[in-house]
N, C-alpha and C positions, 0 to 999 in steps of 0.2 A: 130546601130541595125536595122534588117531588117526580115519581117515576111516570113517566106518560105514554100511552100507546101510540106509538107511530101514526094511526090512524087519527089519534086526537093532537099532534101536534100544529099549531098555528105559525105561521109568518111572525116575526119575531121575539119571538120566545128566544130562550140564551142556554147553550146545554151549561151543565153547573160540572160535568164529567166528558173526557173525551168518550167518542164514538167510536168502536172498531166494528172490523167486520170479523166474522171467526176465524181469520187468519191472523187474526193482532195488528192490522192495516190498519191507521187512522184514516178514518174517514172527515172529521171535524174535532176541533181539538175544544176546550173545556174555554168558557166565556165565547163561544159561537151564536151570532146572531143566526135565527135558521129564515133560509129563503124555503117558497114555494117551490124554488129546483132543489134542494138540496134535500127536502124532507121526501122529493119523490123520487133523489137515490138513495135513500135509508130502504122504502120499500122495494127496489133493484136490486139490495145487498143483503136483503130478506132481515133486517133489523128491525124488531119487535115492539122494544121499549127503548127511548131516552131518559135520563135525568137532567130535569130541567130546574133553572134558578127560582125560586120564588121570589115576591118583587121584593121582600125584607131580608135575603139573602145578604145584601152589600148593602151598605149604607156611604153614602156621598160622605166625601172629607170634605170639613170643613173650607172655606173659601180663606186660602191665606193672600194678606196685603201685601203686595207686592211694591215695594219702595220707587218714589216715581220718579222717570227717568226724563230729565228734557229733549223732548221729541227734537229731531233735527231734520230737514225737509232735504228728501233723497231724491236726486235727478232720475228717472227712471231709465232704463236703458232702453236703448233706440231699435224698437223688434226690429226684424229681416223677417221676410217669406217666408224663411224655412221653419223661424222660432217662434211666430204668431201662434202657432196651435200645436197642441202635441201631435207627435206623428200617430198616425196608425198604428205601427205598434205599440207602442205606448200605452194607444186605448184599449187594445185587446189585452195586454198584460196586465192590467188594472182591474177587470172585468170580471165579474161575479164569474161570468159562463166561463171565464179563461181556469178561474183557480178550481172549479168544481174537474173542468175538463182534465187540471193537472193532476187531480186526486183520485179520478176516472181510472186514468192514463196510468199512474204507477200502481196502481189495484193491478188494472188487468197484465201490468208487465209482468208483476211476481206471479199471478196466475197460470200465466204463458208459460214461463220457465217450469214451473211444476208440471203442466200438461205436456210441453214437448219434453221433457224426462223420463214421465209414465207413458209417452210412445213410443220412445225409443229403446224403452223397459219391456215394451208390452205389456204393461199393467194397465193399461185403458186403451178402450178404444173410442176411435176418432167421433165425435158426436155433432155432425153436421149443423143441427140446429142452435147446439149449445153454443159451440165456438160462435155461431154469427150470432146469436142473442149479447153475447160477451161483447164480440165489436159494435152494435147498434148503439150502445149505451154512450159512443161518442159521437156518434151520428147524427143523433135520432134529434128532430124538432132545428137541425142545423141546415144554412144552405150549403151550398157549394164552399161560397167564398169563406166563411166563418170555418169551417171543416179546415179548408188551405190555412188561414190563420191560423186556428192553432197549434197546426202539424210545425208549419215554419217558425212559430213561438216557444215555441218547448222545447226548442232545439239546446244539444248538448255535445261538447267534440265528442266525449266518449257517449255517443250513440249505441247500443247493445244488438246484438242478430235480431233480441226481442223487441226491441223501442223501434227496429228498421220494416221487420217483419206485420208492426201493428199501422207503419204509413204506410208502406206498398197495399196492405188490405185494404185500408181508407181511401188512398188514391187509386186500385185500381177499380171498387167498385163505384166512384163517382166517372173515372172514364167508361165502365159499363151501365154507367145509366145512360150518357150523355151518345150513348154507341144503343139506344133503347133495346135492352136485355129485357128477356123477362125476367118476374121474381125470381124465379128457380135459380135461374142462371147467375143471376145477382150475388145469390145466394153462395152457390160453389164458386163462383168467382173470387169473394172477397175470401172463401175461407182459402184457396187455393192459394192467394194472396198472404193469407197469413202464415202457412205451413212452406211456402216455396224455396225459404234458406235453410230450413231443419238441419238440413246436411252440414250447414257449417258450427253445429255442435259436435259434431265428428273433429272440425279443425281446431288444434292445440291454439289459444288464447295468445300467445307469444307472436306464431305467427302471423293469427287473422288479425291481430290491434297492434301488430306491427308500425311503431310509427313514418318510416320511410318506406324505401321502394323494397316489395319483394326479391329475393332474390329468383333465379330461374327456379331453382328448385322446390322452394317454399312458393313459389305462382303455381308451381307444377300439382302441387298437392292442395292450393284454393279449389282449382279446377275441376278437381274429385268432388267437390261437397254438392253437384248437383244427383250424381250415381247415388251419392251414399244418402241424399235425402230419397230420391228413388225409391231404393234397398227397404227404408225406414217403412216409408208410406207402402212398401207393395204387399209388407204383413198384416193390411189392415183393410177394410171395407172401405174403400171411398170410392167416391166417382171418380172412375178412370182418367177425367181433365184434371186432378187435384192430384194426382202422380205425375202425367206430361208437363204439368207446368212446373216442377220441383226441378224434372229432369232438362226442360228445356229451356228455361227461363234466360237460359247465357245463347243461344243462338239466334243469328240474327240473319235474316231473308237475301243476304247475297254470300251467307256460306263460310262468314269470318270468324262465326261466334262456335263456342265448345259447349257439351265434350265431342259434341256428333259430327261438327258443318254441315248442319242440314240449311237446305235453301228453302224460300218464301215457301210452298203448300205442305215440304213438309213438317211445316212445325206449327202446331196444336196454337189454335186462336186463342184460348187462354190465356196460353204460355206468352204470347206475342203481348198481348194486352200489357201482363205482367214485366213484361219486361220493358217497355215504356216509364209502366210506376218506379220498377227497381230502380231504373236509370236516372229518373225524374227525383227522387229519392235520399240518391245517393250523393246528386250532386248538389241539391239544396240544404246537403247536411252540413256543418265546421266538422272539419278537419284540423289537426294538429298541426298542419301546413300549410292551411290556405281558410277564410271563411267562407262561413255558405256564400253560395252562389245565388242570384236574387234570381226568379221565375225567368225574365227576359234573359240574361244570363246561359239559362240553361236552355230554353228556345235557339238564342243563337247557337248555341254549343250542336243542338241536333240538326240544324241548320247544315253549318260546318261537317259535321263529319257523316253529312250526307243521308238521306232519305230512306236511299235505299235498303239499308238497314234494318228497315222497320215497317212491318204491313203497312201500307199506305192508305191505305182507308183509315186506318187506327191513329196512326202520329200524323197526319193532318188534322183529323178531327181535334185529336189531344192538345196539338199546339194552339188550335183557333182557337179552343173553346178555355183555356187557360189563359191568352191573350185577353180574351174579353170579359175574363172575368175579374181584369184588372182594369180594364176602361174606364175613363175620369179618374182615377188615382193619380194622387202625385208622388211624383218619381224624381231621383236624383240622378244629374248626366254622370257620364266621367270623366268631363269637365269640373265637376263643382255644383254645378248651374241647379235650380231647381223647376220643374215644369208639372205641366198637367197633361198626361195622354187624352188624346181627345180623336184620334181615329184611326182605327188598326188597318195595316197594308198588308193583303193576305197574300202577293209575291214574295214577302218579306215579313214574314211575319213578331221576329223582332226588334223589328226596327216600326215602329209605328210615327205616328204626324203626332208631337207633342206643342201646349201652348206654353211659352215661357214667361216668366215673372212680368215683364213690357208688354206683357199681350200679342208678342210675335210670334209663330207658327216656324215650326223647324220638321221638314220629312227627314225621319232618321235613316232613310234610304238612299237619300242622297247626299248624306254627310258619313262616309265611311271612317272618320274618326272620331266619332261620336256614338254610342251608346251608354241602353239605361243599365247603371248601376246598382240603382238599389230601391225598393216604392217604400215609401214612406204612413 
């Protein structure tokens, strides 16, 4: 074994010891081949030195003879479309970037929790640039659609304020690029994104991970956790949109949403943004009573319960540009059936023209008992 400067570590070298980070967070556990991504999150997490295996560390066991067995000639099974290839997820969950991203990901969760405790302490204050340095690091060198994979890969029922808190960040700042923000605004956005449930650290655990339906009274006291993120955020310097969006993120632009009913102008474009993500979020997460719901899914769902809802410049954009960022995928009907999207109907947007395994074309527009289930 031998200590090596971060600086000098190579592409496959082997650590001979796990990696923490100063919070006793593994970052790579001990026999880790290292990648080029993985040595440039060592320097992310400000990690100095590794110990590394020398090549006379291990020595190969010997080759035991294994008694011979007569081979017997196996019918192979008869693929289907669907089992020719792994799905999509599949490949993302297998995927160097997926596991670095899941090791990212629960770094910054425990981080989160300590930081929204010391603000709610007031023993820190809110550091604009730090929080979105902290989120980039799952961002950064991704596109769009890679970003949406791993958010909907990492999924867990018990999803945490903070696990929900770090997609609404991720999700709302890729609808503020796609909405061309500037940096700045990029900027407050995502972190607005990530501070906007604080208030539901105020809510007793019993009843926010409640597994069935609230009751009145226990919904009554959900509905406080935007004031009391408000309350939180208003002891502290931030930009005035990183308080309206805590506080507004439940209203929705025809005067249904709390604590305020405020309608469409008056409520904070931020806030609006975010609550696209929230919604988009919450409903692609498992629940204890239902599984996530697949991107189309959740398009029709905003569909459904109506537009108006939601700035209209914003959740059109959001919906197309989610839609297409699923085109050529294939998808499962809720028939069974498996197809290929091959062209979005922006009257309907989810319900798009898919190609089916025979090579026939179906508008899911005009088959209202038909839709996509699940993209593969």
């Amino acid at each position: 074994m031998r200590t090596v400067s971060v600086d000098d570590l190579k592409s496959g070298m082997i650590t001979a010891n796990p990696i923490l980070t100063k919070r006793g967070q593994e970052i790579a556990a001990a026999g880790t081949t290292l990648t080029n991504q993985l040595i440039a999150r060592l320097s992310f997490y400000k990690i100095e030195v590794v110990d590394i295996q020398e090549e006379n560390d291990t020595e190969e066991p010997a080759p035991v003879e294994q008694p011979k067995v007569e081979e017997k000639p196996v019918e192979a099974a008869k693929p289907t479309w669907i089992s020719e290839t792994e799905t999509h997820s599949q490949k993302v969950r297998k995927s160097d970037e997926f596991r670095t991203f899941q090791i990212d990901y629960g770094i910054l969760l425990g981080k989160l929790k300590e930081d929204f405790d010391a603000f709610i302490e007031n023993k820190k204050e809110i550091d604009l640039d730090e929080l979105y340095e902290e989120i980039g690091v799952l961002y950064h060198g991704k596109t769009t659609i890679q970003v949406f994979d791993m958010i909907h890969n990492i999924r867990s029922v018990d999803d945490s304020t903070y696990a929900h808190s770090v997609n609404v960040a991720l999700v709302s700042r890729i609808i503020g690029k796609w909405l061309k923000l500037s940096k700045d605004d990029l900027k407050v956005l995502a972190v607005a994104g990530l501070l906007h449930d604080i208030g539901k650290t105020q809510i007793p655990d019993e009843v926010l991970n409640k597994p069935g339906k609230p009751t009145d009274e226990e919904f009554a006291l959900i509905k406080k956790h935007p004031k009391m993120g408000y309350d939180i955020l208003k002891k502290h310097q931030v930009d005035p949109r990183i308080r309206k969006v805590a506080l507004m993120h439940h209203e929705r632009c025809d005067g249904t949403g709390y604590p305020m009913e405020l309608e469409a102008e008056e409520i904070d474009d931020f806030a609006s943004i975010v609550a696209i993500a929230d919604v988009y979020d919450a409903m692609t997460a498992a629940r204890t009573y239902r599984q996530p719901l697949c991107p189309f899914e959740v398009i029709a769902a905003f569909e459904k319960d109506g537009l108006q809802k939601y700035n209209p410049g914003f959740i059109l954009t959001f919906l197309e540009r989610v839609a297409a960022t699923y085109q050529n995928n294939r998808i499962i009907l809720n028939d069974g059936r498996s197809a290929n999207i091959v062209l979005l109907n922006k009257n309907h947007i989810s319900k798009p023209m898919v190609q089916l395994q025979d090579g026939s074309c179906l508008d899911l527009s005009r088959e209202p008992g038909l839709f996509i289930k699940s993209i593969l």
